[in-house]
Structure formats: C-alpha cells, structure tokens
VOBA-1610 file (N, C-alpha, C; in pm, whole numbers, padded with zeros to 5 digits, always signed):
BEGIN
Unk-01503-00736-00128Unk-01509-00609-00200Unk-01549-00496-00105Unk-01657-00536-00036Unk-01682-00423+00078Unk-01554-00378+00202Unk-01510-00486+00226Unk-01387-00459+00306Unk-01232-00335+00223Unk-01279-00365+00139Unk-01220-00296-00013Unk-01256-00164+00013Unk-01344-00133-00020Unk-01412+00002-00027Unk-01417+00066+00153Unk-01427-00006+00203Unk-01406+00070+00375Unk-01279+00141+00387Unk-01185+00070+00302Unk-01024+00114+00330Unk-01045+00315+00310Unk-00933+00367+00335Unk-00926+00515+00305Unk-00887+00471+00174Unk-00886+00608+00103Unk-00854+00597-00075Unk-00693+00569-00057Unk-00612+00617-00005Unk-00459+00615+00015Unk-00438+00453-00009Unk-00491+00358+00088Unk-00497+00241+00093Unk-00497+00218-00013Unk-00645+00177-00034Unk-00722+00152-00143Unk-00589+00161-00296Unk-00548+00303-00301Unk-00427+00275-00372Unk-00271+00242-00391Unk-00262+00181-00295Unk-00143+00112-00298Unk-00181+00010-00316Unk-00268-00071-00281Unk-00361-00203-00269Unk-00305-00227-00475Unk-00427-00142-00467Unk-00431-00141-00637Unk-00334-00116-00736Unk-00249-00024-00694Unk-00089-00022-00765Unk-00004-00128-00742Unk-00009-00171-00625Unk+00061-00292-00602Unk+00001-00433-00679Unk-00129-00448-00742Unk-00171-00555-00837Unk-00118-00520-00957Unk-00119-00409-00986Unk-00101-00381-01149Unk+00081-00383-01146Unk+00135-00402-01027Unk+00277-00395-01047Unk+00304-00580-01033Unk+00175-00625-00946Unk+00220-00806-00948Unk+00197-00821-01120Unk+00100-00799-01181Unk+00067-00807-01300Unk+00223-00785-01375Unk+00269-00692-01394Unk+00415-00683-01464Unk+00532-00746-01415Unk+00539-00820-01258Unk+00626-00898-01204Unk+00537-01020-01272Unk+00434-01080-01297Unk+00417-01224-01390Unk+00416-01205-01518Unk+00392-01105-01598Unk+00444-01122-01728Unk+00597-01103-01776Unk+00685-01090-01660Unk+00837-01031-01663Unk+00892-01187-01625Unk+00777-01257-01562Unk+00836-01438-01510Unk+00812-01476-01666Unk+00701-01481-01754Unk+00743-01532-01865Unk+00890-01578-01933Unk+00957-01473-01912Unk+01125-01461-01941Unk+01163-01642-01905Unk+01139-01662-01778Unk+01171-01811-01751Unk+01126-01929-01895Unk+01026-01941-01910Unk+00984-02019-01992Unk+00942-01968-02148Unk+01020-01855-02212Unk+01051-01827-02344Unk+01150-01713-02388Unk+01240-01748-02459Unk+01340-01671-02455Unk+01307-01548-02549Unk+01240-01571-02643Unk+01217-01482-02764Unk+01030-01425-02761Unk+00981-01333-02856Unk+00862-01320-02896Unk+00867-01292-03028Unk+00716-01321-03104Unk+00744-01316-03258Unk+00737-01193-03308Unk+00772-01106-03341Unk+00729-00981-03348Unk+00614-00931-03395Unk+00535-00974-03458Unk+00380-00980-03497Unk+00297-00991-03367Unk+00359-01062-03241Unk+00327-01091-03121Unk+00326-00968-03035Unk+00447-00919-03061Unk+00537-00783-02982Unk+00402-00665-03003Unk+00387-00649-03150Unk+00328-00562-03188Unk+00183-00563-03177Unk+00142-00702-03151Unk+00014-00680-03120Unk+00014-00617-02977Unk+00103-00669-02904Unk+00087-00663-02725Unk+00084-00464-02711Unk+00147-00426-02798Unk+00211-00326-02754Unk+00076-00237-02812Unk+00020-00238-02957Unk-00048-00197-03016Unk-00189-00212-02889Unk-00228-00299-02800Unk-00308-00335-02735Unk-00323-00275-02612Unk-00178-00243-02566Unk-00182-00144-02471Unk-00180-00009-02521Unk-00122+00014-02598Unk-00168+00158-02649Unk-00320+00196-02647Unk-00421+00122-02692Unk-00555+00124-02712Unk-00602+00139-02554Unk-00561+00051-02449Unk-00635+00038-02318Unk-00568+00190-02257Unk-00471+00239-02320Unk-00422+00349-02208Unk-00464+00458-02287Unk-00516+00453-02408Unk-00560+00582-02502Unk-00732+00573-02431Unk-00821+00448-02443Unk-00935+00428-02376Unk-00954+00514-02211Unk-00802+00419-02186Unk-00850+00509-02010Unk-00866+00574-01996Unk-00762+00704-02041Unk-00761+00839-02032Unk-00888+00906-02090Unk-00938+00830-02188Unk-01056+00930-02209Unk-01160+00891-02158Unk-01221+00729-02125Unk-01355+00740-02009Unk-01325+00731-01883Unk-01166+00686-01829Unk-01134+00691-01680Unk-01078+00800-01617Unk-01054+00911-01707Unk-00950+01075-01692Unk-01038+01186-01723Unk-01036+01179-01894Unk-01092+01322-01903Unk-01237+01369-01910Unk-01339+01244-01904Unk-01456+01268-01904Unk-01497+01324-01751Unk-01462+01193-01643Unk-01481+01242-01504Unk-01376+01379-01448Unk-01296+01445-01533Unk-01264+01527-01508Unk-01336+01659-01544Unk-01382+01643-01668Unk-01497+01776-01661Unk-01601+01729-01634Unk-01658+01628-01583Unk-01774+01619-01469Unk-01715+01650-01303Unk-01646+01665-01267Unk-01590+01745-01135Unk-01567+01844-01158Unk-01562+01937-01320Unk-01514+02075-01330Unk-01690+02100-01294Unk-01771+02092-01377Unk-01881+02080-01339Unk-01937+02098-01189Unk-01928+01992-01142Unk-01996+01977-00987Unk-01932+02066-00880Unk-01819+02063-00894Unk-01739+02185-00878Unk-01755+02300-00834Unk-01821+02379-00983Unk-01868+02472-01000Unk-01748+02546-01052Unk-01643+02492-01088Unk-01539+02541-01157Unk-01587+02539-01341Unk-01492+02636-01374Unk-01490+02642-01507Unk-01490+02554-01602Unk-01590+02477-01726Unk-01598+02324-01752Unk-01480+02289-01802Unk-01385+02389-01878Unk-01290+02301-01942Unk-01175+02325-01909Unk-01149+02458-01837Unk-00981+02496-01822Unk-00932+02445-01729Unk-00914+02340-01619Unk-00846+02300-01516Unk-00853+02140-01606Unk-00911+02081-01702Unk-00902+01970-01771Unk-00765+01979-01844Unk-00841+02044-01921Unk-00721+02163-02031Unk-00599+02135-01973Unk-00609+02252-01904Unk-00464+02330-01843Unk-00367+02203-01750Unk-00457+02093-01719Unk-00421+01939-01644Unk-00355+01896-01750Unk-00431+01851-01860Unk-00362+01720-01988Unk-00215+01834-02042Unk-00227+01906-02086Unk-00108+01987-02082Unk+00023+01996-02052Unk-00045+02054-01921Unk+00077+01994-01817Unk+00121+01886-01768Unk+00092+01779-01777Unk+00117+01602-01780Unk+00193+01546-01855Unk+00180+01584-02011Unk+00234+01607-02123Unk+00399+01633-02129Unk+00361+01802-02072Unk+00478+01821-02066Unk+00602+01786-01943Unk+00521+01740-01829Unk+00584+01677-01704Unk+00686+01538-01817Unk+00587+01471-01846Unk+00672+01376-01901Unk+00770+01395-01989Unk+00795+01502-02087Unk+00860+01556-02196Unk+00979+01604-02082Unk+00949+01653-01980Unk+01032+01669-01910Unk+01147+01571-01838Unk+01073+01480-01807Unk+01139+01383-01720Unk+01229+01309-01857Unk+01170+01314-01974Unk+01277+01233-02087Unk+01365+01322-02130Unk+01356+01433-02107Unk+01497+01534-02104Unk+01603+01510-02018Unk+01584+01552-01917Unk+01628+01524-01764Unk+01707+01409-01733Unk+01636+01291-01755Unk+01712+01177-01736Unk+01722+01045-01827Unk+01842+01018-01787Unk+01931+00937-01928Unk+01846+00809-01950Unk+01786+00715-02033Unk+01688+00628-02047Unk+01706+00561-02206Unk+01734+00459-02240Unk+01727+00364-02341Unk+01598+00279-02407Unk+01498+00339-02443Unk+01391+00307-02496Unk+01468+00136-02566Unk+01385-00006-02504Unk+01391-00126-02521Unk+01346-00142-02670Unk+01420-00230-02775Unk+01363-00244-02885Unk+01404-00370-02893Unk+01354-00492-02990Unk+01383-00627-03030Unk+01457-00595-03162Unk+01465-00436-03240Unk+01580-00436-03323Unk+01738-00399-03190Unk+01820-00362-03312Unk+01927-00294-03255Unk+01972-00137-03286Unk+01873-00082-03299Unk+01814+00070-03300Unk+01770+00162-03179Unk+01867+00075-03093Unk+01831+00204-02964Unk+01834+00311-02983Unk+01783+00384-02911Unk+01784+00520-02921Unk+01780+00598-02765Unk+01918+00630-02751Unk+01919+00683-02616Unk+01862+00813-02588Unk+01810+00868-02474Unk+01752+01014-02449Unk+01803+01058-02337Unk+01767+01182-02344Unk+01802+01258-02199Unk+01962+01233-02206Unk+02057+01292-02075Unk+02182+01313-02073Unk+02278+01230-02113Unk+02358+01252-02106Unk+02490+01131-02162Unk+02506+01020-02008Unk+02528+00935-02013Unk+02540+00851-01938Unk+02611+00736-01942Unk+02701+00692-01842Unk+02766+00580-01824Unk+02731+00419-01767Unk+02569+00491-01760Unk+02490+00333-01672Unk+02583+00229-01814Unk+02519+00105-01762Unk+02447-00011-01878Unk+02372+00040-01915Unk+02286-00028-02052Unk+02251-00042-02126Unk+02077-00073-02022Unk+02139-00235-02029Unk+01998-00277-01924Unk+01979-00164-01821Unk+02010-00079-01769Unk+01972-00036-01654Unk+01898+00148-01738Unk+01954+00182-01846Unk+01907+00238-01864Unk+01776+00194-01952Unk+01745+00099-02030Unk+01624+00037-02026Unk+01513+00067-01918Unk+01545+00008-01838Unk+01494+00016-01695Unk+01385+00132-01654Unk+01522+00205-01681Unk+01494+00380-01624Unk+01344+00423-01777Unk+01361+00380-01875Unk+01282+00433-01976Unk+01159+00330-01937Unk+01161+00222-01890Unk+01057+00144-01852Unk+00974+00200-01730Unk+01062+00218-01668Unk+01011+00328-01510Unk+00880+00436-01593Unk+01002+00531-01671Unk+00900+00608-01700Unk+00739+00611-01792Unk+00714+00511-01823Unk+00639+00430-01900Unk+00533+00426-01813Unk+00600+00363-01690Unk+00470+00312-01577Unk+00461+00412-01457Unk+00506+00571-01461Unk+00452+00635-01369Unk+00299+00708-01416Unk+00302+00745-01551Unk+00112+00773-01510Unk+00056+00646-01534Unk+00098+00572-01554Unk+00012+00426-01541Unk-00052+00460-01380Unk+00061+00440-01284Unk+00022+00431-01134Unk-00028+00532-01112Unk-00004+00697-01146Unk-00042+00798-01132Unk-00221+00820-01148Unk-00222+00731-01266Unk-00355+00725-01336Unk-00467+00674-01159Unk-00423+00571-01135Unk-00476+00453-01070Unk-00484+00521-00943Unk-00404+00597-00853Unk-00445+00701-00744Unk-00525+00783-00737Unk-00504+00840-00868Unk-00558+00976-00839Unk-00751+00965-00921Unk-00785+00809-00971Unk-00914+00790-00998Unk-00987+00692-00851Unk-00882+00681-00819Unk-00959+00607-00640Unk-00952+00719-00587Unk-00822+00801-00585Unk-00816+00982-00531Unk-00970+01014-00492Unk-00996+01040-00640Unk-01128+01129-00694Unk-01262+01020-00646Unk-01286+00893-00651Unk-01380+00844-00608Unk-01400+00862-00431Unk-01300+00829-00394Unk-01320+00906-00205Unk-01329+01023-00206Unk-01296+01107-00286Unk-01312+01251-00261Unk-01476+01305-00308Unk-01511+01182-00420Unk-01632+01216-00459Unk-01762+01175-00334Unk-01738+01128-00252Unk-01771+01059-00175Unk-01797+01164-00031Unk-01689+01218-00048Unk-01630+01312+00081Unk-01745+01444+00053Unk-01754+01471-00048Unk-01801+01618-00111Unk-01933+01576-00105Unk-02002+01451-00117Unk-02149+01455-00114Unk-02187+01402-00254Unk-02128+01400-00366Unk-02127+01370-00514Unk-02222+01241-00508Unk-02237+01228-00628Unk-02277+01072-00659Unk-02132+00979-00693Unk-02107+00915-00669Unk-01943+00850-00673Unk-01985+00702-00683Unk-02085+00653-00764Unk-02087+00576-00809Unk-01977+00545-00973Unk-02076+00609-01070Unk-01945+00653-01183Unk-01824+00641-01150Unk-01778+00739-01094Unk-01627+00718-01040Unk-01595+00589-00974Unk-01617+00536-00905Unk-01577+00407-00849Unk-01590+00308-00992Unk-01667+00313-01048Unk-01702+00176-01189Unk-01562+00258-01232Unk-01510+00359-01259Unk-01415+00449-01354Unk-01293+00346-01285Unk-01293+00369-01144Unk-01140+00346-01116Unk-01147+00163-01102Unk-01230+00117-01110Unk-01247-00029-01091Unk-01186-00076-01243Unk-01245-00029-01346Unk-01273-00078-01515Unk-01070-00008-01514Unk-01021+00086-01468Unk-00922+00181-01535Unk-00828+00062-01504Unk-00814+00050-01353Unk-00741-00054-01261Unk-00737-00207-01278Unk-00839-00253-01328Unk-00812-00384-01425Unk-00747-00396-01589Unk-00841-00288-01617Unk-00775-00235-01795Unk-00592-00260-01777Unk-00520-00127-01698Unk-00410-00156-01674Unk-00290-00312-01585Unk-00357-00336-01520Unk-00371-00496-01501Unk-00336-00554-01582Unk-00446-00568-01671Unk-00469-00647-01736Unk-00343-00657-01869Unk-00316-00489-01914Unk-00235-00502-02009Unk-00070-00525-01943Unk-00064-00479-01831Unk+00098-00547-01770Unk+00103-00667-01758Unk+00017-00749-01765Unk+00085-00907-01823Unk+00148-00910-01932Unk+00103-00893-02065Unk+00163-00920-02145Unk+00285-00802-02156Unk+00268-00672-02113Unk+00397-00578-02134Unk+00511-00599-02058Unk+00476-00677-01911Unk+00582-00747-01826Unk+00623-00845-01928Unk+00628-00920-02024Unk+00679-01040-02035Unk+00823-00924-02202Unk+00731-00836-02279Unk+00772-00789-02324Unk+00865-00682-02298Unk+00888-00639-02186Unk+00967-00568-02126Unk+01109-00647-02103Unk+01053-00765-02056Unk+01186-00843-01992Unk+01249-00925-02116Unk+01213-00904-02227Unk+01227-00998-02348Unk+01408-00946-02427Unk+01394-00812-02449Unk+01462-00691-02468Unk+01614-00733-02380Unk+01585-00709-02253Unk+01648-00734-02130Unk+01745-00858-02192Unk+01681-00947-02175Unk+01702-01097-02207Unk+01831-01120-02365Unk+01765-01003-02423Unk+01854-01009-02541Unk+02022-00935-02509Unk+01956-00875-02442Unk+02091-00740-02415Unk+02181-00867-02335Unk+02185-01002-02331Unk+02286-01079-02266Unk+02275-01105-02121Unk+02135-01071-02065Unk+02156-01059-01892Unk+02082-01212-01905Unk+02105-01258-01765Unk+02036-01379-01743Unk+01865-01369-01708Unk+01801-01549-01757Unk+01689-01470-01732Unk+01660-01440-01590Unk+01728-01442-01469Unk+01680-01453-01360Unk+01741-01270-01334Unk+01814-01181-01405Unk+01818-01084-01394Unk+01733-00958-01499Unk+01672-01074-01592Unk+01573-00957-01696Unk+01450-01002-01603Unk+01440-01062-01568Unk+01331-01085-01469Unk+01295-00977-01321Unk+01371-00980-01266Unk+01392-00884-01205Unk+01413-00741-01221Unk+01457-00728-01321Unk+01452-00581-01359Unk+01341-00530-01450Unk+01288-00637-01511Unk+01142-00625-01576Unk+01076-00567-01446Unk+01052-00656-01342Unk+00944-00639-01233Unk+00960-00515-01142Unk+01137-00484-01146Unk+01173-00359-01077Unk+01102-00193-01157Unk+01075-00219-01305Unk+01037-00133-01387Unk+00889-00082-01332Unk+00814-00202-01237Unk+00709-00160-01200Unk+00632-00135-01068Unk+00755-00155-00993Unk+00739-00078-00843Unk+00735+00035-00868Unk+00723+00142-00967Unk+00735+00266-00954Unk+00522+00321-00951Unk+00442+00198-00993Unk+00305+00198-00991Unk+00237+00208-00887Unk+00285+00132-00774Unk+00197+00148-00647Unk+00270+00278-00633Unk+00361+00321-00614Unk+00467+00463-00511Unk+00353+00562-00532Unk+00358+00579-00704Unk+00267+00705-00778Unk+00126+00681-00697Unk+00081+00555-00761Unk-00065+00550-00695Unk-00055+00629-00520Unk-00016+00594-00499Unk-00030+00660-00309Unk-00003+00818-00369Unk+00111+00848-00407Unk+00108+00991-00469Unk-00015+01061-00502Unk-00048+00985-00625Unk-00185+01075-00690Unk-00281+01055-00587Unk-00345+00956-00512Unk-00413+00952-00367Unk-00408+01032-00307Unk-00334+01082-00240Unk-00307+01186-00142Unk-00300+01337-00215Unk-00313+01307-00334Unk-00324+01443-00397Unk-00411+01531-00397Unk-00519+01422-00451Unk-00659+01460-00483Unk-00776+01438-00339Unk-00693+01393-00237Unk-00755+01335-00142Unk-00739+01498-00057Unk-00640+01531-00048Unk-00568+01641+00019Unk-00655+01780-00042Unk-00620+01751-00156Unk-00671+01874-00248Unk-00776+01909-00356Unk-00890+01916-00299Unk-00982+01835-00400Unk-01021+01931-00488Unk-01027+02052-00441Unk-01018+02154-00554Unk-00948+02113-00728Unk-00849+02064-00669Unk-00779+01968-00748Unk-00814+01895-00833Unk-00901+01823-00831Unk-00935+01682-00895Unk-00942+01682-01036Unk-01024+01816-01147Unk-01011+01806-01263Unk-00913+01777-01316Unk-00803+01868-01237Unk-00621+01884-01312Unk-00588+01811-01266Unk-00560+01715-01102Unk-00510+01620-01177Unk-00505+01477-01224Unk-00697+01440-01247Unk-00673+01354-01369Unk-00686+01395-01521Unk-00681+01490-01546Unk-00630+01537-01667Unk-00484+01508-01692Unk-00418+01566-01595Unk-00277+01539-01588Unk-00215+01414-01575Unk-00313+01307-01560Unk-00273+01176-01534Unk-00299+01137-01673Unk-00397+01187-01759Unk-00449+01192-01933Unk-00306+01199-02008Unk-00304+01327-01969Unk-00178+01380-02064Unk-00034+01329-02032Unk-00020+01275-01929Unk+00101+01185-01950Unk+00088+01055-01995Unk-00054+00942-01997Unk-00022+00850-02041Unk-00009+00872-02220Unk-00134+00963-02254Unk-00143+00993-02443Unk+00005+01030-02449Unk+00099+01105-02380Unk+00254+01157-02427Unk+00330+00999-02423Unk+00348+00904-02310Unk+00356+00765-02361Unk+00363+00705-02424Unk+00214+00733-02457Unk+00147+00605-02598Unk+00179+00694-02714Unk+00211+00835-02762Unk+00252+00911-02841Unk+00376+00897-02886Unk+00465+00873-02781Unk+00618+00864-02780Unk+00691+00772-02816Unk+00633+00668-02727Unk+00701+00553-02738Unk+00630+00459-02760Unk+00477+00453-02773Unk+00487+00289-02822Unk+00395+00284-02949Unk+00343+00415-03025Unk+00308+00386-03129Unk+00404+00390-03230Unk+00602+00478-03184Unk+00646+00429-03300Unk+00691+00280-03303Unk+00774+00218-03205Unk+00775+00122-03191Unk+00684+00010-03232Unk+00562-00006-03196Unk+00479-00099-03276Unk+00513-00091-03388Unk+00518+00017-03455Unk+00485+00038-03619Unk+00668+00043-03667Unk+00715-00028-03624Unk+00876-00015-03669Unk+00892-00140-03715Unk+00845-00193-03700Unk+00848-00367-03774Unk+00823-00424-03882Unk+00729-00503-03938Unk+00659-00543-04107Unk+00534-00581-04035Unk+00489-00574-03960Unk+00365-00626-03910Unk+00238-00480-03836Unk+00253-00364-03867Unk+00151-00271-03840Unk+00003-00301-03801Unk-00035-00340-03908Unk-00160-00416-03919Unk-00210-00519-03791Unk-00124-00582-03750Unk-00115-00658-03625Unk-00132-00553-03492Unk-00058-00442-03502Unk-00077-00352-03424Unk-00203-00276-03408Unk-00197-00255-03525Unk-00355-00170-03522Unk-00456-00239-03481Unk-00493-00332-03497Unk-00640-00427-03441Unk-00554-00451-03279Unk-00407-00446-03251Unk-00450-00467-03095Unk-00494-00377-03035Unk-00458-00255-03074Unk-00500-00087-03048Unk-00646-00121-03060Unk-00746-00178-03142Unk-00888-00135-03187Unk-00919-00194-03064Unk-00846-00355-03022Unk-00903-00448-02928Unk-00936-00366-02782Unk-00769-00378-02753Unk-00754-00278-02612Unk-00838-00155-02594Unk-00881-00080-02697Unk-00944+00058-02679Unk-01135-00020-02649Unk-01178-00140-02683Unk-01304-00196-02733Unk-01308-00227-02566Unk-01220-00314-02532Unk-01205-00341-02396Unk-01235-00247-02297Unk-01188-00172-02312Unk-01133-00056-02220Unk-01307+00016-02171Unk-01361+00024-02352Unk-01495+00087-02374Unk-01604-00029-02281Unk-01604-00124-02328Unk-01666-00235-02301Unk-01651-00235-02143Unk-01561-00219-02064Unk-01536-00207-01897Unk-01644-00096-01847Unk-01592+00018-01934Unk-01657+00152-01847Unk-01811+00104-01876Unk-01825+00055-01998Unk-02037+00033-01996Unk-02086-00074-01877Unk-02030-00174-01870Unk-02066-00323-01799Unk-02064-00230-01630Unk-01895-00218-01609Unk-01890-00158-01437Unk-02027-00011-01406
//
C-alpha cells in the first residue's frame, strides 16, 4: 500500500482505473458460464449500482468538493454548483452527439443521438462506453484531489479514505454490471466469446478518463471543486438516465429499490470505516 501511495497521482490513476476496468472484464467473463439473468437479478444489480454511484458522488464528490471550496478560500458553493451542472450537461451532450443503443433484456431499444448504420451490438457498446466515463472520471480526479491535497499542505487524509472507499465502491459494482452488460450482447446473437469482449471493451474507457481527471486536478488545482463536482453531475445524469428507468421497466421494482438502499448503505458504510 505504501509503495501505492509513493506513486504520482497520474499513476496512482491508471493503476486504479485499470482495476475497476479488470472488474468489468470478469463480470463480462460470466457470459462464458451463463447465458441468461433473471430479471429480478438484472434489477437488483442495476438498482445496486445506482445506489453506490448516487452514494459516491455525494461523500466521494460533492462533500470534498466544498471542503476544497473552503480551504481554498474560494467561494463555498459556486465552483461545486457551477461543476455538477456542467457534468450533467457534458453528458446530455455526448448522448446527443453520438449514435448509442441503450442495452435492454426487453426488445425496446431505444436508439439516441444521430442516425447510424453501426450494428446494433456496437452501438450498445458506444452507450456502455458512455456509462463508464464519469465512472473513471470520478476515480482520477478523487486521487487528482488527494495528491493535490497533499501538494497544497491540506490535511489529505479524508481525501485519500474518499478515493480508496469511491475506487472499491465502483469495483466493486463492475462485477456484477460487467456480467450484465455482456448478457444483452449475448442476446443480440453474438457469440459468447464476442459479448465478452465487447462487454470488457465498454470499460477501457475507465482507466483513459482516470489519467484524464488526474492530470486535471493535478495540473490545475484551482480546479478541484469543479471538477469533482463535475465528475457528481455526470454520474447522477447516468444513474438519472439510464439506469433508474431501466431497473424499473420490468415487474420486479421492489427488487431494485433495496439494491439502490444496499449499494447507497455500502457506499456510506466505506466512507465511515476508511
């Protein structure tokens, strides 16, 4: 762990984006050894990550973000603010912009963004991509802010428990969303040795960001409120968008909701213990 913490933060996050992306390359191997999930199953998984990425953002994002508006000496709430906002709408953006097939176990796709001639699977893909860039985004730019807290003289204890608890939380929930990602895949007729792979391809886009948001906040520390705020407001636009209707599109809600209570308990339960 100490050899861990010697690294520069840049490191440090690719290190860590690159686990939370092995994490969605082994729940995307599931595909090998089950072809289907029950949907009561689906909806818990999904309902569960919703909770850990609604949790993060608020004790791993926006709290330590107006404690740096604070220490700062910046204004307490408007670079938080004016961060989740704009994150929000970054992502609202990127589902305009480009063509993407939100994965469902009905047959109710629903395509977004431009007209397009991909596949099917590949535009999956692309909507899975976007799923997991403030995931990784998240995960840089809270190791970002712990070296930077570090750099400035801060106490950067907090912050380090923040990006330790955020970085397992997410971990933790790409097992089961890797296996559910590639499930979809699997149906659309591809083999499993190609929903497999494109499950796991959905989450190389986690370490890239992580080094991104790293060098962001590392570079620019003035920075730091906005942008983990901005790392806030794109995962809540996420979990807003796409996976609380989805959970709740099934006969099983209820299943969803207690994974949401679980994942968010977890999430809480990390930031007290680290």
């Amino acid at each position: 762990m100490q050899n861990f913490l010697n690294l520069s933060p840049v490191i440090q996050a690719l290190l860590a984006g690159s686990v939370a992306w092995l994490s969605t390359t082994l729940g995307a191997g599931l595909v090998f050894f089950f072809k289907d999930i029950k949907r009561s199953l689906l909806d818990t998984i999904l309902g569960f990550a919703a909770g850990v990425m609604v949790a993060a953002s608020c004790f791993g994002l926006l709290i330590p973000a107006f404690n740096f508006s604070e220490e700062l000496g910046q204004h307490l709430w408007l670079m938080p603010l004016f961060g989740f906002l704009i994150g929000a709408a970054a992502l609202r953006l990127l589902d305009i912009v480009l063509p993407h097939l939100h994965p469902s176990l009905k047959n109710n796709y629903q395509q977004e963004g431009p007209k397009s001639k991909l596949k099917r699977s590949f535009l999956m893909v692309i909507a899975l991509t976007l799923h997991n860039i403030p995931e990784g985004l998240a995960i840089g730019v809270i190791i970002g802010a712990a070296g930077s807290a570090l750099a400035l003289g801060f106490d950067a204890n907090a912050t380090l428990a923040g990006a330790l608890s955020l970085t397992l939380a997410i971990t933790i929930q790409n097992l089961p969303e890797g296996f559910a990602v590639a499930v979809p895949l699997r149906k659309e007729g591809l083999s499993r040795r190609k929903a497999f792979a494109l499950g796991s391809a959905s989450g190389i886009v986690e370490p890239i960001m992580a080094v991104i948001g790293a060098l962001l906040v590392v570079t620019m520390q003035n920075l730091l409120p906005f942008a983990l705020a901005f790392a806030a407001g794109a995962m809540i636009y996420v979990v807003v968008e796409e996976i609380i209707p989805e959970m709740h599109s099934g006969q099983h809600g209820h299943f969803a909701t207690f994974g949401f209570i679980i994942g968010f308990a977890l999430i809480m339960l990390l930031d007290v213990i680290l």
